[in-house]
C-alpha positions in Angstrom: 0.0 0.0 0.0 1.5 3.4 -1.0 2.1 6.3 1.6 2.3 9.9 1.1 5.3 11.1 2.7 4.9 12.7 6.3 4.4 16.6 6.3 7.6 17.6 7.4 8.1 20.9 10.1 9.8 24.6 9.9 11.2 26.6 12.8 12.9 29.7 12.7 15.8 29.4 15.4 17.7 32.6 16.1 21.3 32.1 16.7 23.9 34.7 17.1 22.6 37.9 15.4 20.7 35.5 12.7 17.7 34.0 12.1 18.1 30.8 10.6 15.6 28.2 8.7 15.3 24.5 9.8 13.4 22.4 7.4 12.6 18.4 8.2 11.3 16.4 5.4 10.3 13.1 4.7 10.7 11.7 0.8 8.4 8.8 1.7 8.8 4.8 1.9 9.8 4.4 -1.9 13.0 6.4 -1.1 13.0 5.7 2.6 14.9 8.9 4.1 14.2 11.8 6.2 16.5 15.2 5.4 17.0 17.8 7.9 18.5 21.4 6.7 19.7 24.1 8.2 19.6 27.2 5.7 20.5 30.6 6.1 19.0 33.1 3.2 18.8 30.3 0.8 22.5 28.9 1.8 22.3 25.4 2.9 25.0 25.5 6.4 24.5 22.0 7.2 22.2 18.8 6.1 20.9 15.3 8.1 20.4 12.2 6.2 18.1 9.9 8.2 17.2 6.6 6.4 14.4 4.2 7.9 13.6 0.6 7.0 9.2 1.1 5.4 9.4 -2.6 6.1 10.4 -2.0 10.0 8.4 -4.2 12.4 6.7 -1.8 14.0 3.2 -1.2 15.6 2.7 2.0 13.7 5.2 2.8 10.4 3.9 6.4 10.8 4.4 7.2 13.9 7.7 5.9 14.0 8.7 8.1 10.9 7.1 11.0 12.6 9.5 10.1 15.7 12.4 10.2 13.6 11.6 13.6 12.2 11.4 14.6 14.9 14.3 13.4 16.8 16.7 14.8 13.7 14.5 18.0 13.3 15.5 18.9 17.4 18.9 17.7 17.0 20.1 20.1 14.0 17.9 23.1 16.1 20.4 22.1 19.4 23.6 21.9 17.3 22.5 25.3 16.1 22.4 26.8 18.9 25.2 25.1 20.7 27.2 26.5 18.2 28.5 23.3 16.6 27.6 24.9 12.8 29.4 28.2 13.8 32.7 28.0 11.7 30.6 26.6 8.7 28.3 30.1 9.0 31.6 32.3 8.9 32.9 30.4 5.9 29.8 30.6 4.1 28.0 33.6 5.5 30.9 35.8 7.0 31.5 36.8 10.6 27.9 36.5 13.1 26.6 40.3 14.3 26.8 39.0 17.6 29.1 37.3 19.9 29.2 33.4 21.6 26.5 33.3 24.6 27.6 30.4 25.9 29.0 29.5 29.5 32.8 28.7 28.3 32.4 32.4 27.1 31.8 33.9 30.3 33.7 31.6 32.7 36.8 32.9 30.3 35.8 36.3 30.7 35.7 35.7 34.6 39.0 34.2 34.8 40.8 37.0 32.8 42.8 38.5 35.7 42.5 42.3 36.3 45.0 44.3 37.3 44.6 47.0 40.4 46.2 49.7 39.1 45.5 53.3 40.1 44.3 55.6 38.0 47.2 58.6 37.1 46.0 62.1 38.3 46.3 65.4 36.8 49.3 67.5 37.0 48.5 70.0 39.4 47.5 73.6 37.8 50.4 75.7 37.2 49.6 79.0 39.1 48.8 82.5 36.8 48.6 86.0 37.2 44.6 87.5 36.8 43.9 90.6 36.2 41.7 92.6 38.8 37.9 92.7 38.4 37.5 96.0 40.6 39.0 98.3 43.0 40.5 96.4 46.2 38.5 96.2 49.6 39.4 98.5 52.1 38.9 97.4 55.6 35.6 99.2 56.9 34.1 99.2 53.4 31.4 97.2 52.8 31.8 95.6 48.8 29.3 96.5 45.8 26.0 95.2 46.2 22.8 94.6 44.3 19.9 96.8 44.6 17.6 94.4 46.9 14.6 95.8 45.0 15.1 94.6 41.4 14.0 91.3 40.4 17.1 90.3 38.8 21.1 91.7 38.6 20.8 92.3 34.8 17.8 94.8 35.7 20.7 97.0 36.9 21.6 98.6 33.5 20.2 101.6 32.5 18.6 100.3 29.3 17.0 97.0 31.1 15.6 99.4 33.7 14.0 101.8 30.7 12.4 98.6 29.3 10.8 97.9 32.3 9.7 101.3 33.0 8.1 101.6 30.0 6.4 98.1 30.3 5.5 98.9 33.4 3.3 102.4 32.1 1.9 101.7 29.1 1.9 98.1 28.2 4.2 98.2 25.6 7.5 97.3 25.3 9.6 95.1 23.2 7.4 91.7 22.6 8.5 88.7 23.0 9.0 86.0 20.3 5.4 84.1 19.8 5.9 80.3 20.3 2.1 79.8 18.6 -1.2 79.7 19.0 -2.1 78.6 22.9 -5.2 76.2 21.6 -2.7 73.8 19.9 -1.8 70.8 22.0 0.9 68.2 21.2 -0.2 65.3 19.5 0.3 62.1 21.5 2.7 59.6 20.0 1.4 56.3 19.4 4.8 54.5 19.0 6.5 51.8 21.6 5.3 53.5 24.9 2.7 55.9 24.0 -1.0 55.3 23.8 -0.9 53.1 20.8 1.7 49.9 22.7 2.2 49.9 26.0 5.5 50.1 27.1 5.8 46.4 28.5 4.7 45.1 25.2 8.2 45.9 24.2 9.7 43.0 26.6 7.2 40.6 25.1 9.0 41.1 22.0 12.0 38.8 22.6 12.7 36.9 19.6 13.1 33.8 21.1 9.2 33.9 23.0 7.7 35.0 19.3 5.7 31.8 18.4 4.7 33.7 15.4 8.5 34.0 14.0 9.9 30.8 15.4 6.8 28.6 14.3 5.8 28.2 10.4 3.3 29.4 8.9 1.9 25.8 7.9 2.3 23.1 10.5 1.8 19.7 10.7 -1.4 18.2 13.0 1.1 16.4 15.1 3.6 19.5 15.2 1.9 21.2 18.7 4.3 19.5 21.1 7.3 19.3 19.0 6.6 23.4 18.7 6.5 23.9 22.7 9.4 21.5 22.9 11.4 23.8 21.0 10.3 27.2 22.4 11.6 25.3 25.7 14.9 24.4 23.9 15.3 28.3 23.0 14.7 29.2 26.7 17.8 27.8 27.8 
């Protein structure tokens, strides 16, 4: 009895800067063979060759192909992320945007000693001559002061204090520069923050928690627990 092959799963699996494609597919029992690929923008970085016997004494041939999709399918996505493709994607691709997450990283980074060293300080300010801003106290005499009944010291020139005066009078004056019409209110933004989002939508946006990027578009009936299996893979 002939068998359709198995409808095979996508994931979009960010790694390192990129968002990568993993595609599992099953040719069916004539050719016998499941294919895993990891692709990047078309470019194939790596490929799993899974044969199966359509023969196999088993209770049930399809679920035991759909195990083995799966199985390969998961294995590629952990590689991917482990970074077991990573030398491949900078021969192919070039250098990843972003750098190695994982613990051997870190522990390194830990472990680099740091020295205590102090930082140097300034040369001290050579000392200068200044000029003298006014008449020197006497002893007895009281220094300049500022008339205690204007508003502010730059009232104190004679042109300042005619502006005022005339103000003041007649309720002229020089004007000051319009900045529009009172009635007009700013507009609220409806960006990332604003009315439109709120602002903690913005931590829901996580790649890695985006079932709508990682997951395909068109999944398979049986895909439901393979798909929360490998948002929990992505977690880690």
């Amino acid at each position: 009895m002939s068998r359709s092959p198995q409808l095979g799963y996508n994931h979009n699996i960010p790694h390192r800067g990129r968002l990568y494609h993993v595609q599992t597919e099953d040719s069916g029992v004539k050719r016998a063979h499941i294919f895993t690929h990891v692709f990047y923008d078309g470019t194939i970085i790596s490929s799993n060759k899974v044969d199966y016997d359509p023969q196999a004494e088993v209770e049930n041939l399809d679920q035991h192909i759909i195990g083995l999709m799966q199985e390969s399918h998961k294995s590629m996505i952990r590689n991917l992320r482990r970074g077991v493709y990573d030398d491949k994607i900078v021969q192919y691709i070039g250098e990843h945007p972003e750098g190695a997450h994982d613990g051997a990283s870190k522990e390194a980074a830990a472990a680099a000693p740091s020295e205590d060293v102090r930082p140097e300080r300034r040369a001290p300010v050579e000392p200068r001559e200044v000029e003298p801003q006014g008449p020197p106290l006497t002893p007895g005499h009281p220094g300049p002061t500022v008339d205690p009944t204007l508003t502010h010291p730059a009232f104190s020139s004679r042109e300042a204090q005619a502006q005022v005066a005339a103000s003041a009078s007649s309720g002229a004056g020089p004007k000051r520069s319009s900045r529009g019409p009172s009635r007009v209110r700013r507009r609220a933004v409806g960006g990332i923050g604003g009315r439109g989002v709120s602002a903690d939508q913005t931590a829901k946006a996580k790649i890695n928690e985006r079932r709508d990027v990682i997951i395909g578009k068109f999944a398979a009936e049986h895909q439901a627990q393979l798909d929360e299996e490998i948002l929990a893979l992505l977690s880690e």
